[in-house]
C-alpha positions as CSV (number, residue, x, y, z in Angstrom):
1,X,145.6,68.8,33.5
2,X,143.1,71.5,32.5
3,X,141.6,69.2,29.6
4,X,141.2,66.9,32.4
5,X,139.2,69.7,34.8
6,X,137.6,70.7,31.7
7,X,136.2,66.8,30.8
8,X,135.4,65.6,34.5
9,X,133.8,69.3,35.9
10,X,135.9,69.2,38.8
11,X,138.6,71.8,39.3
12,X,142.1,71.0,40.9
13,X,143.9,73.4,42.5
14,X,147.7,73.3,42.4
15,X,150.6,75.6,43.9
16,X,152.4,75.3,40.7
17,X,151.9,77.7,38.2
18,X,150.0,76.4,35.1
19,X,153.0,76.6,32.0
20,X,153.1,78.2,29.1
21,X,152.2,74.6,27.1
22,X,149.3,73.5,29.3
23,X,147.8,76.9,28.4
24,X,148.5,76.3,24.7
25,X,146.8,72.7,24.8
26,X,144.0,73.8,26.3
27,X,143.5,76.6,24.4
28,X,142.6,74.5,20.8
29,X,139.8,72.7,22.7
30,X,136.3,74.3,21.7
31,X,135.0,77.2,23.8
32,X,132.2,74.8,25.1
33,X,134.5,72.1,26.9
34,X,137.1,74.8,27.4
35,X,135.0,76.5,29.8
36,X,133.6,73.6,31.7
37,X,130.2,74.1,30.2
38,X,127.8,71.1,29.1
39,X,130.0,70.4,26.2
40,X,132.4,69.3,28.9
41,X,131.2,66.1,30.3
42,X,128.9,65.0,27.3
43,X,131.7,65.6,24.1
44,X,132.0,62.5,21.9
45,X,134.2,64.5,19.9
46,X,136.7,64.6,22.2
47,X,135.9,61.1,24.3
48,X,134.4,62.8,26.9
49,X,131.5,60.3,27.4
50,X,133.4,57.6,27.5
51,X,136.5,59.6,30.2
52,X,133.3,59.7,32.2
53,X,131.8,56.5,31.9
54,X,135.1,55.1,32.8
55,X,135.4,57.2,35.6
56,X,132.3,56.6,37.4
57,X,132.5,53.7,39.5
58,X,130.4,50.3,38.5
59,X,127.9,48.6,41.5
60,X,129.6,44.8,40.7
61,X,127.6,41.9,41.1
62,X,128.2,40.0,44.2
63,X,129.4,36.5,43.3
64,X,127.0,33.3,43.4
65,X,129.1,31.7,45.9
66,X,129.0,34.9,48.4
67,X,125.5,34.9,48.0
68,X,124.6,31.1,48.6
69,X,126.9,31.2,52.1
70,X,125.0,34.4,53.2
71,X,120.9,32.5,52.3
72,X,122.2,29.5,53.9
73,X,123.9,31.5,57.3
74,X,120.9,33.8,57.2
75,X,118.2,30.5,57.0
76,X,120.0,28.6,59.8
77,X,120.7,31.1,62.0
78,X,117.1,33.2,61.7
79,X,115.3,29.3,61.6
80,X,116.9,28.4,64.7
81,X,115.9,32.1,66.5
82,X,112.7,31.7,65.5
83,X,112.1,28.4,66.4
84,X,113.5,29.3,70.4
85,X,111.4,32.2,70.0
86,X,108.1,30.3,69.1
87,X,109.1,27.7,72.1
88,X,109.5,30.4,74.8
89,X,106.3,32.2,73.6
90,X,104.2,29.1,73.3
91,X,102.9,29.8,70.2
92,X,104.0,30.1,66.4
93,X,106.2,33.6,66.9
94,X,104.5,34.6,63.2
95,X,106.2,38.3,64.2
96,X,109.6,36.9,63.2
97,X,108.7,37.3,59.6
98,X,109.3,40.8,59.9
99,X,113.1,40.0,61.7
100,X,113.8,37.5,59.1
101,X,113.2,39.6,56.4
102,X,115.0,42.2,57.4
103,X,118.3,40.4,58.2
104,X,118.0,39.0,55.0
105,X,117.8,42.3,53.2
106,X,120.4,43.4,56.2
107,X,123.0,40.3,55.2
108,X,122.5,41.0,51.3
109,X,123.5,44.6,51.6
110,X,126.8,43.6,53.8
111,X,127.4,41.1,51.4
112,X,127.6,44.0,48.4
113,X,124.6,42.6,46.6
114,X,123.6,46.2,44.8
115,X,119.7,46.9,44.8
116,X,117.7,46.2,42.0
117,X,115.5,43.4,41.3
118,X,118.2,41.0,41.7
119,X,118.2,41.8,45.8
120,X,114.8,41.5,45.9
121,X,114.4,38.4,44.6
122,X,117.0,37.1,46.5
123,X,115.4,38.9,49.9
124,X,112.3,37.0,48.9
125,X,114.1,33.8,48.3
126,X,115.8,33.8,51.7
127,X,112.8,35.1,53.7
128,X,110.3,32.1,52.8
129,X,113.2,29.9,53.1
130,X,113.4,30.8,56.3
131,X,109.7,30.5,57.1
132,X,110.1,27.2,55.5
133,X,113.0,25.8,57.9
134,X,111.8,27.6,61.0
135,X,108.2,25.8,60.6
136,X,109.9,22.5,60.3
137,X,111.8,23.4,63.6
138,X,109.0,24.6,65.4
139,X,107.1,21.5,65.0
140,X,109.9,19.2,65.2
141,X,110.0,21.2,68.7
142,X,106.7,21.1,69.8
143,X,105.8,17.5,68.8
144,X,109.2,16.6,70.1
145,X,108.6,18.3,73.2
146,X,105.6,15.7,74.0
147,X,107.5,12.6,72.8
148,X,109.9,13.6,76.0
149,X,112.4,14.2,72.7
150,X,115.2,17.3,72.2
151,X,114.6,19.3,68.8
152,X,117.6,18.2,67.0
153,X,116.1,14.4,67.7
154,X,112.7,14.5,67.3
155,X,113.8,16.4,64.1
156,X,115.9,13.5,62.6
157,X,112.5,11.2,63.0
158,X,110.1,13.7,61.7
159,X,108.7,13.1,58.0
160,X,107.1,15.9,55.6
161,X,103.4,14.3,56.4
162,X,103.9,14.7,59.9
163,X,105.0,18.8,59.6
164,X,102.6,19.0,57.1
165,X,99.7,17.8,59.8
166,X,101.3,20.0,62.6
167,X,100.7,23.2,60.4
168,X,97.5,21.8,59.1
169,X,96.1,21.9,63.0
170,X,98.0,24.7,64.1
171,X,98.5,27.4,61.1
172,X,95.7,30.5,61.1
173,X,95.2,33.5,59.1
174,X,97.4,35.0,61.2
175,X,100.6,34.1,61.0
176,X,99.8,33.9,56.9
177,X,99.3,37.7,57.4
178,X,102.6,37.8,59.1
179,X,104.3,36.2,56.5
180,X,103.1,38.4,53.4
181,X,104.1,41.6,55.9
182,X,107.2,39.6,55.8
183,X,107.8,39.1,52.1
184,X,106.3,42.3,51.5
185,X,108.8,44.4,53.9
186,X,111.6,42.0,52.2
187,X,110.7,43.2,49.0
188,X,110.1,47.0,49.9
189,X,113.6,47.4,51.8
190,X,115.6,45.2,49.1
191,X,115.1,47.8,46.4
């Protein structure tokens, strides 16, 4: 057990007394990793590196799967939210950029994505994803609104063109400034 203290730097304390044998083992080990100095947990003599190595637990990657149901639960659900929002406001609701993309970075957390470029890409992906969908919605709302239709219909009849002209008419410098405070707090938390 003392090689093993002597390896990993952390001490165990027992009740037992240490035998006569242990002593002896531990007593042909050099005087470096003997006394728990640097040789310790950087030995390749002894395997230390790789005790340690092994020991240390590994972020995993989430799988693909995990990730694809979280962007698609995180786009419908934030879409949808921002789309009532933008309704009840009257106007485009830019703001939400900065929800969105911190439930994304929120969602891929909880889903054990580890940080690292990977996240952040993936925060990034979901975020203008979102902005994507939730534009769609908000005009299919507010042209379906004057067409006497509900979202959900007027959103069946809508084409690209006819988005495309709603955000043509309607889309200012601001709510472009809320989406790159969006992708850029997306991108700044997901590390």
């Amino acid at each position: 057990m003392r090689w093993l203290e002597a390896w990993s730097g952390v001490k165990r304390y027992s009740s037992r007394p240490s035998s006569h044998a242990d002593e002896n083992a531990f007593s042909k080990l050099p005087a470096g990793v003997a006394a728990g100095g640097p040789d310790a947990r950087f030995s390749t003599r002894y395997g230390a590196s790789r005790m340690t190595s092994l020991l240390k637990p590994q972020p995993k990657a989430t799988a693909a799967w995990l990730l694809t149901l979280v962007a698609l639960a995180a786009i419908a659900g934030m879409s949808a939210i921002w789309a009532g929002a933008a309704s009840l406001s009257g106007g485009n609701a830019g703001w939400m950029s900065l929800i969105v993309a911190l439930d994304a970075v929120l969602l891929l957390y909880l889903a054990g994505q580890p940080g690292g470029q990977r996240r952040i890409l993936w925060a990034l992906a979901i975020t203008l994803a979102t902005v994507l969908a939730a534009a769609a919605l908000i005009a299919a709302a507010k042209i379906g609104a004057g067409l006497g239709l509900r979202p959900a219909e007027s959103l069946g009849r809508m084409s690209l063109n006819l988005v495309l002209l709603y955000w043509q008419a309607n889309l200012g410098w601001i709510e472009l400034c809320w989406v790159a405070a969006g992708c850029a707090l997306a991108a700044r938390v997901a590390r």
